[in-house]
PDB file of N, H, CA, C and O in Angstrom:
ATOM      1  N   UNK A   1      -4.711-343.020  -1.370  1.00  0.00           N
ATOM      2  CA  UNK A   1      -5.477-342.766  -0.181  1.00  0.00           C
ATOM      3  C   UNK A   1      -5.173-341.382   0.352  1.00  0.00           C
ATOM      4  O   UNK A   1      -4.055-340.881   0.229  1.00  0.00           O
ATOM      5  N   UNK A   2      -6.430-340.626   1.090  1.00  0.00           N
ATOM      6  H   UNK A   2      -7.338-341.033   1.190  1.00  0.00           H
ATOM      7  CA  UNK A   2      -6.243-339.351   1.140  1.00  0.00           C
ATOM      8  C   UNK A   2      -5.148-339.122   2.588  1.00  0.00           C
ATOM      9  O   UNK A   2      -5.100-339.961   3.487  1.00  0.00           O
ATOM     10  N   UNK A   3      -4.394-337.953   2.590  1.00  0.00           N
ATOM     11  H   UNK A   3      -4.434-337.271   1.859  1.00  0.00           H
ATOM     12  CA  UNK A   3      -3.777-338.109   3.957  1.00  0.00           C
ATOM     13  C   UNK A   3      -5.048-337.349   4.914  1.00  0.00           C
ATOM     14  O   UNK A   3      -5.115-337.657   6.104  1.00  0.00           O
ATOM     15  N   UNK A   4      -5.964-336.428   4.377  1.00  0.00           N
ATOM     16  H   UNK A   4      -5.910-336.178   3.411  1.00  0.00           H
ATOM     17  CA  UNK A   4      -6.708-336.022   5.255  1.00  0.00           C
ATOM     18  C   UNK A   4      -8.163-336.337   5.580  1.00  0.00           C
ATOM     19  O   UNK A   4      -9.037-335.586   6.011  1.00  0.00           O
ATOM     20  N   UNK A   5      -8.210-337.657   5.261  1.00  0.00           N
ATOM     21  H   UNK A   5      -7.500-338.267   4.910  1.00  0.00           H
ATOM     22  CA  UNK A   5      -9.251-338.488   4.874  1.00  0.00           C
ATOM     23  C   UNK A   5      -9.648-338.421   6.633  1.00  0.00           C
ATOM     24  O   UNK A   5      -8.670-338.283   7.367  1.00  0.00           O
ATOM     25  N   UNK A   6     -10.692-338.492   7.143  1.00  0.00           N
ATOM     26  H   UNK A   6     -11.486-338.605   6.547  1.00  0.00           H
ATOM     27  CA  UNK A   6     -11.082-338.769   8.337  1.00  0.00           C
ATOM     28  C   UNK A   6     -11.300-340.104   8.857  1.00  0.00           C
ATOM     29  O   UNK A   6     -11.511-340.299  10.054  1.00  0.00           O
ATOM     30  N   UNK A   7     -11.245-341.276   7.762  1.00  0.00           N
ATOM     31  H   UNK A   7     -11.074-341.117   6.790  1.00  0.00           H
ATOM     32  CA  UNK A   7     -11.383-342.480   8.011  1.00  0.00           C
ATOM     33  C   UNK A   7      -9.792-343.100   7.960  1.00  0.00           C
ATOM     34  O   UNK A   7      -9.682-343.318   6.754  1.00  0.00           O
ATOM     35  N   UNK A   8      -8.530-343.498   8.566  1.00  0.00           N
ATOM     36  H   UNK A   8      -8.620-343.320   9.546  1.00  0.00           H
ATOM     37  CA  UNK A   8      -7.710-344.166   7.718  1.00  0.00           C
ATOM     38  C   UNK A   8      -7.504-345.494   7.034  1.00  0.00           C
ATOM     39  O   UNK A   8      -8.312-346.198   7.640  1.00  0.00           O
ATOM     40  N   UNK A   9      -7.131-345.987   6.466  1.00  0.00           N
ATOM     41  H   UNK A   9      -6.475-345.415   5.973  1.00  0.00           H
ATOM     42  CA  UNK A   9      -7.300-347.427   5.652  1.00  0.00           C
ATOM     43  C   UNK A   9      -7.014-347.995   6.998  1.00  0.00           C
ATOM     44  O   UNK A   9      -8.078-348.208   7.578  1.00  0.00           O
ATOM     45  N   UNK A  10      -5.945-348.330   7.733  1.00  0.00           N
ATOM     46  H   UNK A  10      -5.080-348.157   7.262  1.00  0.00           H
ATOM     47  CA  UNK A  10      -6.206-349.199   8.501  1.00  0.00           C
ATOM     48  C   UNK A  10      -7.640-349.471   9.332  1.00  0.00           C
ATOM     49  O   UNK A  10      -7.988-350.631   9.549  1.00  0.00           O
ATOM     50  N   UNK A  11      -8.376-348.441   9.742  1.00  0.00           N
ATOM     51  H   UNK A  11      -8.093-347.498   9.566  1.00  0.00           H
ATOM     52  CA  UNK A  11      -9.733-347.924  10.483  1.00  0.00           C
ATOM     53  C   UNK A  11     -10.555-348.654   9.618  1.00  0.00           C
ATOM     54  O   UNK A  11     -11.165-349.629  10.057  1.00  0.00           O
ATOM     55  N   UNK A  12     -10.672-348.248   8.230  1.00  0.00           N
ATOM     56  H   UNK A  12     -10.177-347.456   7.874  1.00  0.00           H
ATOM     57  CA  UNK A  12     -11.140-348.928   7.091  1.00  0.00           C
ATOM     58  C   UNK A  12     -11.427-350.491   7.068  1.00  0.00           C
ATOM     59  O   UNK A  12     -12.459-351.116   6.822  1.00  0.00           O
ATOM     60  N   UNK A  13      -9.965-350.953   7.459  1.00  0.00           N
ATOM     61  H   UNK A  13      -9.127-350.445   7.659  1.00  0.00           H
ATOM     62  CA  UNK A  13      -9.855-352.652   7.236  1.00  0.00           C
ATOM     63  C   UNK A  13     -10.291-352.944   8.793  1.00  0.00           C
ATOM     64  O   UNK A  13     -10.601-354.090   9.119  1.00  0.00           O
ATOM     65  N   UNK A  14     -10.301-352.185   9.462  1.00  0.00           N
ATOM     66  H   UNK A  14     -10.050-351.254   9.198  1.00  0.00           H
ATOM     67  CA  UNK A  14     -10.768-353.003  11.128  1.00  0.00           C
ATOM     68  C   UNK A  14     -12.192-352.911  10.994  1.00  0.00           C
ATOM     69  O   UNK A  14     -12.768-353.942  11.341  1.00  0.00           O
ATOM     70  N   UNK A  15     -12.887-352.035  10.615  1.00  0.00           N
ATOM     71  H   UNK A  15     -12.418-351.198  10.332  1.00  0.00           H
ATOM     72  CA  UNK A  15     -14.811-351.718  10.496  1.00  0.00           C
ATOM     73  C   UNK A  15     -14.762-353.100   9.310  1.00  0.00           C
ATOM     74  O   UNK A  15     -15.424-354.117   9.514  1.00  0.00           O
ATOM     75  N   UNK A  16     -14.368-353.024   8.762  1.00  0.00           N
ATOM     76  H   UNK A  16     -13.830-352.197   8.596  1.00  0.00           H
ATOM     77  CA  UNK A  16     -14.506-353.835   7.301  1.00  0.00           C
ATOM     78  C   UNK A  16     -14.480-355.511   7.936  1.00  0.00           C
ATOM     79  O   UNK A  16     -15.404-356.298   7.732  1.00  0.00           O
ATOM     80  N   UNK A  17     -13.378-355.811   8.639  1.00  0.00           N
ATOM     81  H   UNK A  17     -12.627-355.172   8.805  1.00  0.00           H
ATOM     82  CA  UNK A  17     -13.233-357.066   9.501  1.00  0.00           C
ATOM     83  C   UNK A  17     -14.151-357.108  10.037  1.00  0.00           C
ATOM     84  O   UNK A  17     -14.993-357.844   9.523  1.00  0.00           O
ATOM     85  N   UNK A  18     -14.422-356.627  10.907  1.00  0.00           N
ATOM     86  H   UNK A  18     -13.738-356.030  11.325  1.00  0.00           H
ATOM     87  CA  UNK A  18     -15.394-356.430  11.926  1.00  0.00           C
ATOM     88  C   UNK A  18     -16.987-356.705  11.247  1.00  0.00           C
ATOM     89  O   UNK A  18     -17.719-357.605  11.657  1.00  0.00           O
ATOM     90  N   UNK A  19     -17.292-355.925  10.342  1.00  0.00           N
ATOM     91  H   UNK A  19     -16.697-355.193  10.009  1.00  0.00           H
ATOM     92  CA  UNK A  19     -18.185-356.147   9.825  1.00  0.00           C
ATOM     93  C   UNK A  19     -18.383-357.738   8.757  1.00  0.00           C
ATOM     94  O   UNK A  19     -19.352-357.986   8.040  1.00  0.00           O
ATOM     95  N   UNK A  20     -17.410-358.425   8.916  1.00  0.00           N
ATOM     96  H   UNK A  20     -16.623-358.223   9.499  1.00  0.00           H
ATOM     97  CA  UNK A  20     -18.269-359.783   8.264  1.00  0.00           C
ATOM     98  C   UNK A  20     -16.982-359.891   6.660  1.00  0.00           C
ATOM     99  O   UNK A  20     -16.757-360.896   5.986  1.00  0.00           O
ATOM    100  N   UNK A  21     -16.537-358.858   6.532  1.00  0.00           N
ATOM    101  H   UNK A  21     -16.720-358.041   7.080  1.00  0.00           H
ATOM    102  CA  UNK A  21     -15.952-358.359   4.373  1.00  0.00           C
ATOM    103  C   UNK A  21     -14.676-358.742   5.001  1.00  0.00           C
ATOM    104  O   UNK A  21     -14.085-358.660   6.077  1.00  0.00           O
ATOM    105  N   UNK A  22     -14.507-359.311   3.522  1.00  0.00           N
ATOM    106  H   UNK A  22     -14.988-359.378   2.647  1.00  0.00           H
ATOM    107  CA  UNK A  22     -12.939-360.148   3.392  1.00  0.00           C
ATOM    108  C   UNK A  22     -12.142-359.386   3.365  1.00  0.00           C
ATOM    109  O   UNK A  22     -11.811-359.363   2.180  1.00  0.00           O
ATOM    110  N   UNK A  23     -11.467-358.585   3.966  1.00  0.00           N
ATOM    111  H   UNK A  23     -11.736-358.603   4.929  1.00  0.00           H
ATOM    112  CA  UNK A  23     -10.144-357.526   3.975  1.00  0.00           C
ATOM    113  C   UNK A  23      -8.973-357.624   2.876  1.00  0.00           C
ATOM    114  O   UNK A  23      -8.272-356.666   2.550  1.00  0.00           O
ATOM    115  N   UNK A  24      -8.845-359.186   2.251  1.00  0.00           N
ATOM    116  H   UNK A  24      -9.414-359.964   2.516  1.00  0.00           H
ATOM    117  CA  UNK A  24      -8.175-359.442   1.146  1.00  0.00           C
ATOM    118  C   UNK A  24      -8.548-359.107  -0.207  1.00  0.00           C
ATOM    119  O   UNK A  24      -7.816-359.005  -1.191  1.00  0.00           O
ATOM    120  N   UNK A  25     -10.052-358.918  -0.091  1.00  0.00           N
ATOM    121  H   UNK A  25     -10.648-359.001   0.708  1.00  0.00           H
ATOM    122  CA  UNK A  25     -10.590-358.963  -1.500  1.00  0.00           C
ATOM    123  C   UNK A  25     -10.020-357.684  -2.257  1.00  0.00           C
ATOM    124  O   UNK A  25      -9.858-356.713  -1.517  1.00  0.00           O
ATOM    125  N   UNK A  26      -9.720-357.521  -3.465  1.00  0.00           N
ATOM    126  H   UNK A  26      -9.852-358.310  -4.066  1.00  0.00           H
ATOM    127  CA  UNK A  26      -9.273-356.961  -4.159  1.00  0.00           C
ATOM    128  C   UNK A  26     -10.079-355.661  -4.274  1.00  0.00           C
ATOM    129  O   UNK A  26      -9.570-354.664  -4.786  1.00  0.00           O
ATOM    130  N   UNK A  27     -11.278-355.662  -3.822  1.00  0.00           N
ATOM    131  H   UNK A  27     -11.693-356.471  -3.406  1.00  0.00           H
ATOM    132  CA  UNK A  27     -12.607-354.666  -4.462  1.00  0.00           C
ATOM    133  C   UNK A  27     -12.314-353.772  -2.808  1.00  0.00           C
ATOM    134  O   UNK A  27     -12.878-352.738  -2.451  1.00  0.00           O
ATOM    135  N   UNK A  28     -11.909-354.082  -2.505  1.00  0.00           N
ATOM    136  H   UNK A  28     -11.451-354.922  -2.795  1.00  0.00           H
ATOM    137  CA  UNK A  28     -11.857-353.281  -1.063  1.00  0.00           C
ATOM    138  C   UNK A  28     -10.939-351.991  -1.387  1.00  0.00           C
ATOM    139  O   UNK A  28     -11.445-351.058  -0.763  1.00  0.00           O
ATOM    140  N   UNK A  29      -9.750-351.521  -2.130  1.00  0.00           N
ATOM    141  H   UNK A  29      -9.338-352.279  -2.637  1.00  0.00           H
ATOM    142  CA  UNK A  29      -9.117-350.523  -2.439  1.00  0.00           C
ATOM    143  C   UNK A  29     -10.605-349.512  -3.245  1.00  0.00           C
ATOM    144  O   UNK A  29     -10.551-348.291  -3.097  1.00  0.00           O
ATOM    145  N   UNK A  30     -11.543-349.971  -3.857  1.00  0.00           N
ATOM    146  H   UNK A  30     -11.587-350.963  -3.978  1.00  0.00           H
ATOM    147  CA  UNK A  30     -12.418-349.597  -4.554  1.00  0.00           C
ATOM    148  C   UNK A  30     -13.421-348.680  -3.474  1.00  0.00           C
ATOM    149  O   UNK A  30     -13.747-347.495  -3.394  1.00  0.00           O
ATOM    150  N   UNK A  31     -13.708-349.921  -2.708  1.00  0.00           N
ATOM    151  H   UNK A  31     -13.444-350.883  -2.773  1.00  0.00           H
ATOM    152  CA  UNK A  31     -15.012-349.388  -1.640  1.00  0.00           C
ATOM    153  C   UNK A  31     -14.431-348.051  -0.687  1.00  0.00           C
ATOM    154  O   UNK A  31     -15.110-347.040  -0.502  1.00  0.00           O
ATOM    155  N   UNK A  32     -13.040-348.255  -0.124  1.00  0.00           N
ATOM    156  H   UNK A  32     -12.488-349.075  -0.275  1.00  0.00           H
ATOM    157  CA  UNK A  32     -12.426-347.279   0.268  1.00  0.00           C
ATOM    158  C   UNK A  32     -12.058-346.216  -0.096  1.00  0.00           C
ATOM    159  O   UNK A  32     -11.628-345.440   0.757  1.00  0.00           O
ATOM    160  N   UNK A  33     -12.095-345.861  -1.332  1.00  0.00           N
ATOM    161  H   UNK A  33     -12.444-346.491  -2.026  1.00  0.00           H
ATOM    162  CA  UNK A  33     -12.265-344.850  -2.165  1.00  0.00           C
ATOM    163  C   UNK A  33     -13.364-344.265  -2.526  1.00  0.00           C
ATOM    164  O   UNK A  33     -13.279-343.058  -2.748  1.00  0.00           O
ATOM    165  N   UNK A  34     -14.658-344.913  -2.684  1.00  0.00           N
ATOM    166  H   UNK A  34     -14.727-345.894  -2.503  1.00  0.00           H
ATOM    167  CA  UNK A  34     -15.909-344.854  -2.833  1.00  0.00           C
ATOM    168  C   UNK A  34     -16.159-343.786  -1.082  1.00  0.00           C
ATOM    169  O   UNK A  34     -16.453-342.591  -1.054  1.00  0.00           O
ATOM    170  N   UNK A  35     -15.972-344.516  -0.072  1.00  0.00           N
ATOM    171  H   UNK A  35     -15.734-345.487  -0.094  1.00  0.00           H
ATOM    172  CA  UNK A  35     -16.484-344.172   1.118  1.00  0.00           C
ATOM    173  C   UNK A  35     -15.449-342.476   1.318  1.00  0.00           C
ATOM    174  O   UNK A  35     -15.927-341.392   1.651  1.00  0.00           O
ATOM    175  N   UNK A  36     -14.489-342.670   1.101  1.00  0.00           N
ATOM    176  H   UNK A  36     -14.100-343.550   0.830  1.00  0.00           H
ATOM    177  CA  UNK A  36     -13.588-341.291   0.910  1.00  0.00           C
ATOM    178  C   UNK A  36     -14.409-340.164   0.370  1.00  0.00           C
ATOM    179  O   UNK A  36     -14.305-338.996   0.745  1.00  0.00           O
ATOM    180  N   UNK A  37     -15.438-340.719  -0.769  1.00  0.00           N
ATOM    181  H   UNK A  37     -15.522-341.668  -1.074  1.00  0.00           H
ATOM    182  CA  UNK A  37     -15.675-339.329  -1.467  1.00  0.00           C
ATOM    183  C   UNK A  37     -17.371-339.347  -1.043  1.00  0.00           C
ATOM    184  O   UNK A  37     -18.194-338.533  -1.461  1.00  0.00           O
ATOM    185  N   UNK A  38     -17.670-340.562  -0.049  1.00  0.00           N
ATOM    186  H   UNK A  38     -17.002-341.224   0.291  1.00  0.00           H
ATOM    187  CA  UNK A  38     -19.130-340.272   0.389  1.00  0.00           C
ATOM    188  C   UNK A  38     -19.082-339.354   1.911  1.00  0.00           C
ATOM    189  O   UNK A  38     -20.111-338.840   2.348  1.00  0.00           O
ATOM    190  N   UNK A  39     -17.952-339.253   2.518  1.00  0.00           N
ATOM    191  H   UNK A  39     -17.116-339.670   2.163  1.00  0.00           H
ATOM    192  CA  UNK A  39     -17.825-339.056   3.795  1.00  0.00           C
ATOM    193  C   UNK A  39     -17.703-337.732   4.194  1.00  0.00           C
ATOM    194  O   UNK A  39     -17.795-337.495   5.399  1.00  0.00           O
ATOM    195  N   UNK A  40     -17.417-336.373   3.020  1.00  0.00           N
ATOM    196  H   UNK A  40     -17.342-336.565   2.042  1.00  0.00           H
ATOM    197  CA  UNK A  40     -17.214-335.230   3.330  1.00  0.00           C
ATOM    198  C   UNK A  40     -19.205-334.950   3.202  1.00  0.00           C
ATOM    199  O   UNK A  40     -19.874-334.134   3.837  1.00  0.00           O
ATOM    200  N   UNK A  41     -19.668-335.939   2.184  1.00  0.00           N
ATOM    201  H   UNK A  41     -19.125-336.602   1.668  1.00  0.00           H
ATOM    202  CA  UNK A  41     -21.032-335.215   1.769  1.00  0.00           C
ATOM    203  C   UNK A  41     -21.693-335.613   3.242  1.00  0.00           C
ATOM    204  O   UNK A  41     -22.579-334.791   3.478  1.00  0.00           O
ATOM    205  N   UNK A  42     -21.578-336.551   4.279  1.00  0.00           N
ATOM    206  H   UNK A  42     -20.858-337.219   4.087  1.00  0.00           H
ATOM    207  CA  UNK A  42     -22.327-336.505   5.244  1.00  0.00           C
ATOM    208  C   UNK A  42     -21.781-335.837   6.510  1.00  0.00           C
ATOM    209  O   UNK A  42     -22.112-336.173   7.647  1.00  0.00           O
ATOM    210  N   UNK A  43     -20.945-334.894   6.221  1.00  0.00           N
ATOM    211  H   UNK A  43     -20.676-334.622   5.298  1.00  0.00           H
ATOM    212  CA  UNK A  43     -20.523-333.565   7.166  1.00  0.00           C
ATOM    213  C   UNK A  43     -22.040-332.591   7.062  1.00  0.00           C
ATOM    214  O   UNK A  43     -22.620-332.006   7.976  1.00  0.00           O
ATOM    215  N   UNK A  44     -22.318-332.658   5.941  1.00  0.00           N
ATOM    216  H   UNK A  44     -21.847-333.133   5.198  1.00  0.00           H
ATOM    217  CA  UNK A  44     -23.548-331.521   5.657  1.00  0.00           C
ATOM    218  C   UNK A  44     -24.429-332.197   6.416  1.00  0.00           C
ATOM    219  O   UNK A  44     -24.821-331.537   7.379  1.00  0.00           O
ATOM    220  N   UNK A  45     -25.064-333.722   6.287  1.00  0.00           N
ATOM    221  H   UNK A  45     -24.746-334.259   5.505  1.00  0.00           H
ATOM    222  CA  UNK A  45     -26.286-333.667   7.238  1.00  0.00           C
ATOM    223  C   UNK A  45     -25.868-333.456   8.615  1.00  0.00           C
ATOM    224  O   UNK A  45     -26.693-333.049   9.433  1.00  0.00           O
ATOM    225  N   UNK A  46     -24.501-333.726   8.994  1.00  0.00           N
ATOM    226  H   UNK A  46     -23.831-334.057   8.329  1.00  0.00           H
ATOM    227  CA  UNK A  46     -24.485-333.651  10.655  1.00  0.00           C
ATOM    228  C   UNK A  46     -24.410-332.083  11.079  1.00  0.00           C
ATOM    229  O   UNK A  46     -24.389-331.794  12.275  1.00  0.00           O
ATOM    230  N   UNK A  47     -24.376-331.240  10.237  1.00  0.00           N
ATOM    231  H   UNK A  47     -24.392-331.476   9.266  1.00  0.00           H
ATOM    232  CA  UNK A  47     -24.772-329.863  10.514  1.00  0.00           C
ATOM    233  C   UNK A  47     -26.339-329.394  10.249  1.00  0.00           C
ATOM    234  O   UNK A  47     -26.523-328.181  10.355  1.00  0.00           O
ATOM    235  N   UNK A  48     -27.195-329.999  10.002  1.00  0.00           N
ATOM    236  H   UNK A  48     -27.046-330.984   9.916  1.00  0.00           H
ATOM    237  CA  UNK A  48     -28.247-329.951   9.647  1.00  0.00           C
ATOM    238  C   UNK A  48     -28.828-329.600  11.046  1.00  0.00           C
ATOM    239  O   UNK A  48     -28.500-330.316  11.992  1.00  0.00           O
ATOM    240  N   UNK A  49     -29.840-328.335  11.286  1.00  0.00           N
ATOM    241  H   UNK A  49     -30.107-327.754  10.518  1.00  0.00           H
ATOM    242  CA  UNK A  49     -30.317-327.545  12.379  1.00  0.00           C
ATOM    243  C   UNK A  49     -31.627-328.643  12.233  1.00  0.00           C
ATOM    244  O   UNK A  49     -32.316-328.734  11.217  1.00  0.00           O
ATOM    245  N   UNK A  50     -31.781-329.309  13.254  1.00  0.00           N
ATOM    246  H   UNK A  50     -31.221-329.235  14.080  1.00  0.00           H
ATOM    247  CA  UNK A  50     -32.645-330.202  13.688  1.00  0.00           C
ATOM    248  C   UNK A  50     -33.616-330.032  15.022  1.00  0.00           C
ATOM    249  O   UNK A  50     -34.432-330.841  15.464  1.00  0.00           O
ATOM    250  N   UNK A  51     -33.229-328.589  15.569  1.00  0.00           N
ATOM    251  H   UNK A  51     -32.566-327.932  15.211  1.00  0.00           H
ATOM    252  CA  UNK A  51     -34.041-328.207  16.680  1.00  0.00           C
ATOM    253  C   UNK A  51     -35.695-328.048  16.415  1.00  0.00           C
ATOM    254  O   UNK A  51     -36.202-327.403  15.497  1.00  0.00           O
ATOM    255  N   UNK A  52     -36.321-328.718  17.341  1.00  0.00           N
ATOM    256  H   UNK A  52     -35.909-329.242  18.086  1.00  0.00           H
ATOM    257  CA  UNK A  52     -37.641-328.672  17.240  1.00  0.00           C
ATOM    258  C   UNK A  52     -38.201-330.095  16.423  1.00  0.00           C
ATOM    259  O   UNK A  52     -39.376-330.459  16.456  1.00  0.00           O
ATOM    260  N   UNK A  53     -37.071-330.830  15.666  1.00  0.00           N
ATOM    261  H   UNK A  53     -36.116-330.533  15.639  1.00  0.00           H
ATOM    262  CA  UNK A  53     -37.340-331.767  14.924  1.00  0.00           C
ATOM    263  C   UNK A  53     -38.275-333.269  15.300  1.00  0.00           C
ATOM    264  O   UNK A  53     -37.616-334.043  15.995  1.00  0.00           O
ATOM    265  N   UNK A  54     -39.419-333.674  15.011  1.00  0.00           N
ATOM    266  H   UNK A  54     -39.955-333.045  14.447  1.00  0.00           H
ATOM    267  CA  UNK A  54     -40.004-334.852  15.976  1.00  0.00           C
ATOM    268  C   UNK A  54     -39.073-335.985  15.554  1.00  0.00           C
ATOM    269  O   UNK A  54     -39.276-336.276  14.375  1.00  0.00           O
ATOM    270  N   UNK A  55     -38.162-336.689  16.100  1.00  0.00           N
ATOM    271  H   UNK A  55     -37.997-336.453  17.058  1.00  0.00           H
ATOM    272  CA  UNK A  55     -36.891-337.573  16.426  1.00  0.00           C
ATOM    273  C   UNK A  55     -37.643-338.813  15.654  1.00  0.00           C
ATOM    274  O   UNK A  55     -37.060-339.496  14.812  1.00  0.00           O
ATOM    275  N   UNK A  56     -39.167-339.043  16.088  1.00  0.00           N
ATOM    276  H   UNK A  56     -39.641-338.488  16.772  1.00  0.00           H
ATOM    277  CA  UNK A  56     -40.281-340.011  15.311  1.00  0.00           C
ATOM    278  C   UNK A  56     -40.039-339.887  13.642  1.00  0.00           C
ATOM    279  O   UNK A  56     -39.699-340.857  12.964  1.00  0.00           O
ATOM    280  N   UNK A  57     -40.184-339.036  13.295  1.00  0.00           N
ATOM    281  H   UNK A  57     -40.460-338.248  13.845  1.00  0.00           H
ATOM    282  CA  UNK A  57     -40.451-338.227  11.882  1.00  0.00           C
ATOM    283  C   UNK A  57     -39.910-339.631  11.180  1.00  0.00           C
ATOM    284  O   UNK A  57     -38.968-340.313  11.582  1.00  0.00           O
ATOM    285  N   UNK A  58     -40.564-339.826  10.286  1.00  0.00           N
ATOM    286  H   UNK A  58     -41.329-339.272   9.960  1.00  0.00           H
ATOM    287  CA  UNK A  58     -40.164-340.765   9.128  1.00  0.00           C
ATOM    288  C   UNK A  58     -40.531-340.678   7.691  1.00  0.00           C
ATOM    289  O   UNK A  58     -41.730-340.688   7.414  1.00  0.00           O
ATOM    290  N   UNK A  59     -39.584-340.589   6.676  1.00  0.00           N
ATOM    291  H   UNK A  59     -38.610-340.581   6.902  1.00  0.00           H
ATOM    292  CA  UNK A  59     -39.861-340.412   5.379  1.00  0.00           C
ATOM    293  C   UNK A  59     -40.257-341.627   4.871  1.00  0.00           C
ATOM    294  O   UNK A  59     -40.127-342.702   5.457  1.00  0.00           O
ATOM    295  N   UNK A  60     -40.701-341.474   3.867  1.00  0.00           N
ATOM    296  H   UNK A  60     -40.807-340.601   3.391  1.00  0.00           H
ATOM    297  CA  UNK A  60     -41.600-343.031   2.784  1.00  0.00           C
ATOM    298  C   UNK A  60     -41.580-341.882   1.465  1.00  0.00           C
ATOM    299  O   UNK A  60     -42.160-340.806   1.314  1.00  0.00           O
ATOM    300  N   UNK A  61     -40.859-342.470   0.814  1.00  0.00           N
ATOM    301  H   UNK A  61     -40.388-343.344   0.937  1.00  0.00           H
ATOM    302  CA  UNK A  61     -40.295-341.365  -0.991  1.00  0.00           C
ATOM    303  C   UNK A  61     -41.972-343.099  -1.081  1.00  0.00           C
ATOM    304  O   UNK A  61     -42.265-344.193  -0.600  1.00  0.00           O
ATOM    305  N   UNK A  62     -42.566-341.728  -2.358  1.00  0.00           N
ATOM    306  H   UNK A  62     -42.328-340.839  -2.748  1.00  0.00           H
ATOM    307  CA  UNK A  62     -43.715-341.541  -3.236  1.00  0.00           C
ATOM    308  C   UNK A  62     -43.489-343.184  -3.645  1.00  0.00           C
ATOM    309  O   UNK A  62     -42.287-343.443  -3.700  1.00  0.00           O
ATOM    310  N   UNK A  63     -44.487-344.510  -3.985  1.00  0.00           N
ATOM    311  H   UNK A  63     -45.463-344.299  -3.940  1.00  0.00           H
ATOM    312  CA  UNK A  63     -44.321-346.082  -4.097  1.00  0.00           C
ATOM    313  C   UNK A  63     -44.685-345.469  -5.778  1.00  0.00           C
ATOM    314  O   UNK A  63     -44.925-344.264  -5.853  1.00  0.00           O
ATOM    315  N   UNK A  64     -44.712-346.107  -6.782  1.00  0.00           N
ATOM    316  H   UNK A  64     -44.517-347.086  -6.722  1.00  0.00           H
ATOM    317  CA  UNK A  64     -45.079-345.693  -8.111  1.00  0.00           C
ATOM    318  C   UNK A  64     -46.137-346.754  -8.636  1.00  0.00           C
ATOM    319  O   UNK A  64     -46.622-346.638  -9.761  1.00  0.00           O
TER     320      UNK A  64
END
């Protein structure tokens, strides 16, 4: 686990409780690692210049 991780495992296992997921399950060292390396990539959208943006706006990706 990272020491400069912005989430810490304990933080981890309280959202995780909280949310309904078995804190024992074995797959949880997995997901917490998973979320470690998803969490720097959504620094970029929260810098994303959104001025002028309609707050409405909604995407729909192309049905095939």
């Amino acid at each position: 686990m990272s020491v400069d991780s912005p989430l810490s495992w304990d933080t981890f296992l309280s959202i995780s409780e909280a949310s309904g997921l078995d804190v024992n399950d074995p797959h949880m060292e997995g997901l917490y690692a998973f979320l470690q390396g998803i969490l720097p990539l959504l620094k970029t959208v929260h810098e994303l210049d959104l001025t002028g943006a309609d707050p409405a706006t909604r995407y729909f990706p192309p049905q095939e």
